[in-house]
C-alpha atoms as an extended CHARMM CRD file, in Angstrom:
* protein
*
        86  EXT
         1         1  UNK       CA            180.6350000000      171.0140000000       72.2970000000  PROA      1               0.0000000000
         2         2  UNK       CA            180.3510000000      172.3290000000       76.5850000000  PROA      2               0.0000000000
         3         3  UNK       CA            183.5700000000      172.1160000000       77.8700000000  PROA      3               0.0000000000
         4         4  UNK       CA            180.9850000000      171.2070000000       81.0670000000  PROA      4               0.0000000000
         5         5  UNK       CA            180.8280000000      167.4310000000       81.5180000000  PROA      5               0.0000000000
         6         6  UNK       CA            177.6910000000      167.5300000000       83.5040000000  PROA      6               0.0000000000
         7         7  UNK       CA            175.4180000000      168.8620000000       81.1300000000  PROA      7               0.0000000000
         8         8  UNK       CA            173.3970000000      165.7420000000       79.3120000000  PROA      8               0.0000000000
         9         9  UNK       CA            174.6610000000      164.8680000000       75.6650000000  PROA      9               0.0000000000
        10        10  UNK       CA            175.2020000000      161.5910000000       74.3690000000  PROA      10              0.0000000000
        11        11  UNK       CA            178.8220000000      162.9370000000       73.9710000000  PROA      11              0.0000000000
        12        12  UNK       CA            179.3880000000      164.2700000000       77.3200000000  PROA      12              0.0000000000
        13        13  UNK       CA            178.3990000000      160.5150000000       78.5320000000  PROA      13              0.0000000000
        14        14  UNK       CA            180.8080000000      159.0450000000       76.0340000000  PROA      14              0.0000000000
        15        15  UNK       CA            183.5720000000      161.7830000000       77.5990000000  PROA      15              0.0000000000
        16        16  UNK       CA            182.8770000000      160.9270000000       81.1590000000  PROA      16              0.0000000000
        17        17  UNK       CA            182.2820000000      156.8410000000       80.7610000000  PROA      17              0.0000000000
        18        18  UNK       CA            186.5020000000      157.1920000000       79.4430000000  PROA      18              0.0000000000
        19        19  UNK       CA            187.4030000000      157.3990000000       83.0090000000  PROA      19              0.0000000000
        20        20  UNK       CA            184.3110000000      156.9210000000       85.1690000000  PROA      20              0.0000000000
        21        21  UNK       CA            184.7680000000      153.9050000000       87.5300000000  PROA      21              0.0000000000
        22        22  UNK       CA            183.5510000000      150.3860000000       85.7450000000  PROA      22              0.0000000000
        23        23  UNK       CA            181.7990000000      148.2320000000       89.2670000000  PROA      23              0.0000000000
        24        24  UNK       CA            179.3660000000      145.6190000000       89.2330000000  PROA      24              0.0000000000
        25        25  UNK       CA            178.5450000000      146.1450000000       85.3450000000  PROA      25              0.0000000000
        26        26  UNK       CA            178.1880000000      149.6860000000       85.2900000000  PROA      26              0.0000000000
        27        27  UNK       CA            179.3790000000      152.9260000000       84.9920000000  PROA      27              0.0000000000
        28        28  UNK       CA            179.1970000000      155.8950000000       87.2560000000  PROA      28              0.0000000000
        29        29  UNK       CA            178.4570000000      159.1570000000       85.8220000000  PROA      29              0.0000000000
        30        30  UNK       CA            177.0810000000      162.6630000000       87.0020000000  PROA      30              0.0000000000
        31        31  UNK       CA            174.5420000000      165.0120000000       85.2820000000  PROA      31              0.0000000000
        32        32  UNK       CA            173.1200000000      168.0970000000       86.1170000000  PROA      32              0.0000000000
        33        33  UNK       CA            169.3630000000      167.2560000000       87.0040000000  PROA      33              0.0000000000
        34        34  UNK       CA            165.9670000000      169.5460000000       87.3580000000  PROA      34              0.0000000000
        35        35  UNK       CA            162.5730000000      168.1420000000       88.9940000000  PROA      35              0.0000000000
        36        36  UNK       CA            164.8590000000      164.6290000000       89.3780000000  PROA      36              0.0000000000
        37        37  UNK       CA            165.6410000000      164.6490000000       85.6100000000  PROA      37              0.0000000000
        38        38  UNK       CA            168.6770000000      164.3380000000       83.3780000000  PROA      38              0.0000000000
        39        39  UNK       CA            169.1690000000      168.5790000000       82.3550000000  PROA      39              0.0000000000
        40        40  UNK       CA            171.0550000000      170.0790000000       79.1850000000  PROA      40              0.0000000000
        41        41  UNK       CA            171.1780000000      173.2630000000       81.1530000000  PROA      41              0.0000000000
        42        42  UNK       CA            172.9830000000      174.1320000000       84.1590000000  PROA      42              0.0000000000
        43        43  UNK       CA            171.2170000000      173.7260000000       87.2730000000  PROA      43              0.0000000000
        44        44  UNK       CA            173.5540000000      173.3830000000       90.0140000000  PROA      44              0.0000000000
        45        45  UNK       CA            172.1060000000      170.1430000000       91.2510000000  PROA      45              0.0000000000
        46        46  UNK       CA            174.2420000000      166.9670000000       90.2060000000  PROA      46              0.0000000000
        47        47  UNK       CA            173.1130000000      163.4820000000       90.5160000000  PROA      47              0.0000000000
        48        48  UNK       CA            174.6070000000      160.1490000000       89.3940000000  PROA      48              0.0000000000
        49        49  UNK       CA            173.4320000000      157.8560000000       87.0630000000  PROA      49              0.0000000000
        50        50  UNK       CA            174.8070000000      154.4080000000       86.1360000000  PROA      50              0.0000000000
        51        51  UNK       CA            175.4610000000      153.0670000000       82.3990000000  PROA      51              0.0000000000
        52        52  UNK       CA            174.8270000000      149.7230000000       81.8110000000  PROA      52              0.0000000000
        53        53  UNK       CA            176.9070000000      148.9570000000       78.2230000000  PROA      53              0.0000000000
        54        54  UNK       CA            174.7910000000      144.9920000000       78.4450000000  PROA      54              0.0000000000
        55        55  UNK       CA            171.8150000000      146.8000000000       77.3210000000  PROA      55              0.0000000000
        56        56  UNK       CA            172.6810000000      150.1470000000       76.6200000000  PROA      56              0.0000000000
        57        57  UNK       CA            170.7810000000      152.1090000000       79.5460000000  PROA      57              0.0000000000
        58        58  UNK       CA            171.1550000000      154.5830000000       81.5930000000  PROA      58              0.0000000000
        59        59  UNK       CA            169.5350000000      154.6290000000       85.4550000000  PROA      59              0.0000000000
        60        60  UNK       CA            169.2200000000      157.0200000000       88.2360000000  PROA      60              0.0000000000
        61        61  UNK       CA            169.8420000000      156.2840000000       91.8000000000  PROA      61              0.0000000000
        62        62  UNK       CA            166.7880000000      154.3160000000       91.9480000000  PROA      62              0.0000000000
        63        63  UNK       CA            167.9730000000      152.2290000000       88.9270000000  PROA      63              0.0000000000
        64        64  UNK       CA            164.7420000000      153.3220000000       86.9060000000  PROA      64              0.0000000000
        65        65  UNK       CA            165.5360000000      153.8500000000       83.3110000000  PROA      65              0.0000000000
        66        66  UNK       CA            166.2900000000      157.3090000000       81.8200000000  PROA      66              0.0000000000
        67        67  UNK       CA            167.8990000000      156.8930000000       78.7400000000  PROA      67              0.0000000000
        68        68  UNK       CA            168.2210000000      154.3320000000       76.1190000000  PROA      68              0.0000000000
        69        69  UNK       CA            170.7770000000      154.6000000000       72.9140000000  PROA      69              0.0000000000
        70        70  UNK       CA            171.8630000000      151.3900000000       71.2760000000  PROA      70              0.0000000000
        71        71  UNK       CA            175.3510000000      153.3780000000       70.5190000000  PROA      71              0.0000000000
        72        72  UNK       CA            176.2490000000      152.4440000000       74.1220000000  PROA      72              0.0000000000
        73        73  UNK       CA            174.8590000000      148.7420000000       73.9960000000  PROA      73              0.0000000000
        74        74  UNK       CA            177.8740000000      146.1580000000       73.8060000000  PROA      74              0.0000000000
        75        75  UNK       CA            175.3610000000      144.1510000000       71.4120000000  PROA      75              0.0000000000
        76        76  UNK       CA            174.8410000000      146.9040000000       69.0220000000  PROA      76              0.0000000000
        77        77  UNK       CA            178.6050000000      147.1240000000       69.0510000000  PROA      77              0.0000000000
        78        78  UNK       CA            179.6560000000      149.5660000000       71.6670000000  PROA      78              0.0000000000
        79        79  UNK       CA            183.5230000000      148.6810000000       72.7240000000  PROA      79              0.0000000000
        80        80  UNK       CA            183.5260000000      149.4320000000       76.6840000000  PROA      80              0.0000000000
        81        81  UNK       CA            186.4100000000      151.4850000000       77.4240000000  PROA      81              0.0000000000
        82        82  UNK       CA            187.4960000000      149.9440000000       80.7120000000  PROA      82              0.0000000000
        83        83  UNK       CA            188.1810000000      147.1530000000       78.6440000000  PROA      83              0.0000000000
        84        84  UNK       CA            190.4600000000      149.1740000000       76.7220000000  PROA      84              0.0000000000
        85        85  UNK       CA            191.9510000000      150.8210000000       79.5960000000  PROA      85              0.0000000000
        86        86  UNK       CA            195.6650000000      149.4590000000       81.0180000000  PROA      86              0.0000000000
Protein backbone atom coordinates (compact mmCIF):
# COMPACT_ATOMS: atom_id res chain seq x y z
CA UNK A 1 0.00 0.00 0.00
CA UNK A 2 1.25 4.13 -1.25
CA UNK A 3 1.46 6.00 1.66
CA UNK A 4 0.21 8.67 -1.34
CA UNK A 5 -3.56 9.17 -1.10
CA UNK A 6 -3.87 10.53 -4.54
CA UNK A 7 -2.83 7.74 -6.47
CA UNK A 8 -6.18 5.64 -7.70
CA UNK A 9 -6.88 2.32 -5.67
CA UNK A 10 -10.05 1.22 -4.48
CA UNK A 11 -8.25 1.48 -1.05
CA UNK A 12 -6.86 4.84 -1.31
CA UNK A 13 -10.72 5.93 -2.02
CA UNK A 14 -11.86 3.96 0.99
CA UNK A 15 -8.79 5.96 3.03
CA UNK A 16 -9.74 9.34 1.79
CA UNK A 17 -13.87 8.93 1.81
CA UNK A 18 -12.97 8.42 6.12
CA UNK A 19 -12.66 12.08 6.30
CA UNK A 20 -13.54 13.63 2.94
CA UNK A 21 -16.48 16.10 3.32
CA UNK A 22 -20.12 14.20 2.92
CA UNK A 23 -22.49 17.37 0.83
CA UNK A 24 -25.40 16.94 -1.20
CA UNK A 25 -24.97 12.96 -1.33
CA UNK A 26 -21.50 12.76 -2.12
CA UNK A 27 -18.14 12.62 -1.32
CA UNK A 28 -15.22 14.74 -2.30
CA UNK A 29 -12.08 13.13 -3.17
CA UNK A 30 -8.78 13.95 -5.18
CA UNK A 31 -6.78 11.74 -7.62
CA UNK A 32 -3.90 12.22 -9.56
CA UNK A 33 -5.23 12.41 -13.28
CA UNK A 34 -3.39 12.07 -16.94
CA UNK A 35 -5.23 13.07 -20.38
CA UNK A 36 -8.42 13.95 -17.77
CA UNK A 37 -8.29 10.40 -16.30
CA UNK A 38 -8.20 8.78 -12.89
CA UNK A 39 -3.92 7.78 -12.75
CA UNK A 40 -2.18 4.99 -10.51
CA UNK A 41 0.98 6.87 -11.17
CA UNK A 42 2.07 10.14 -10.09
CA UNK A 43 1.43 12.88 -12.35
CA UNK A 44 1.38 16.02 -10.54
CA UNK A 45 -2.02 17.03 -11.77
CA UNK A 46 -4.89 16.47 -9.09
CA UNK A 47 -8.49 16.64 -9.81
CA UNK A 48 -11.60 15.89 -7.72
CA UNK A 49 -14.02 13.43 -8.13
CA UNK A 50 -17.26 12.85 -6.17
CA UNK A 51 -18.49 9.33 -4.66
CA UNK A 52 -21.89 8.71 -4.74
CA UNK A 53 -22.37 5.59 -1.94
CA UNK A 54 -26.58 5.50 -3.54
CA UNK A 55 -25.16 3.80 -6.45
CA UNK A 56 -21.73 3.20 -5.90
CA UNK A 57 -20.04 5.68 -8.56
CA UNK A 58 -17.54 7.70 -8.90
CA UNK A 59 -17.72 11.19 -11.21
CA UNK A 60 -15.40 13.81 -12.34
CA UNK A 61 -16.06 17.44 -12.32
CA UNK A 62 -18.40 17.06 -15.07
CA UNK A 63 -20.31 14.36 -13.08
CA UNK A 64 -19.64 11.74 -15.98
CA UNK A 65 -19.00 8.35 -14.60
CA UNK A 66 -15.47 6.95 -14.02
CA UNK A 67 -15.67 4.24 -11.82
CA UNK A 68 -18.16 1.78 -10.69
CA UNK A 69 -17.55 -0.89 -7.63
CA UNK A 70 -20.59 -2.23 -5.85
CA UNK A 71 -18.16 -2.36 -2.56
CA UNK A 72 -18.99 1.37 -2.25
CA UNK A 73 -22.84 1.06 -3.11
CA UNK A 74 -25.01 1.50 0.19
CA UNK A 75 -27.32 -1.28 -1.55
CA UNK A 76 -24.65 -3.79 -1.95
CA UNK A 77 -23.94 -3.05 1.68
CA UNK A 78 -21.39 -0.34 1.90
CA UNK A 79 -21.77 1.44 5.57
CA UNK A 80 -21.04 5.32 4.73
CA UNK A 81 -18.64 6.54 7.14
CA UNK A 82 -20.03 10.00 7.77
CA UNK A 83 -22.71 8.16 9.19
CA UNK A 84 -20.40 6.66 11.51
CA UNK A 85 -18.59 9.73 12.21
CA UNK A 86 -19.46 11.85 15.73
Amino acid sequence: MSDDLFLFSEENLRRQIETAPFTKGFYTVKFYTENRQLSRTKTGVLSEFYLYPSGGTLRDENFNLVFYNSQFDIYRGFEPPHLKRK
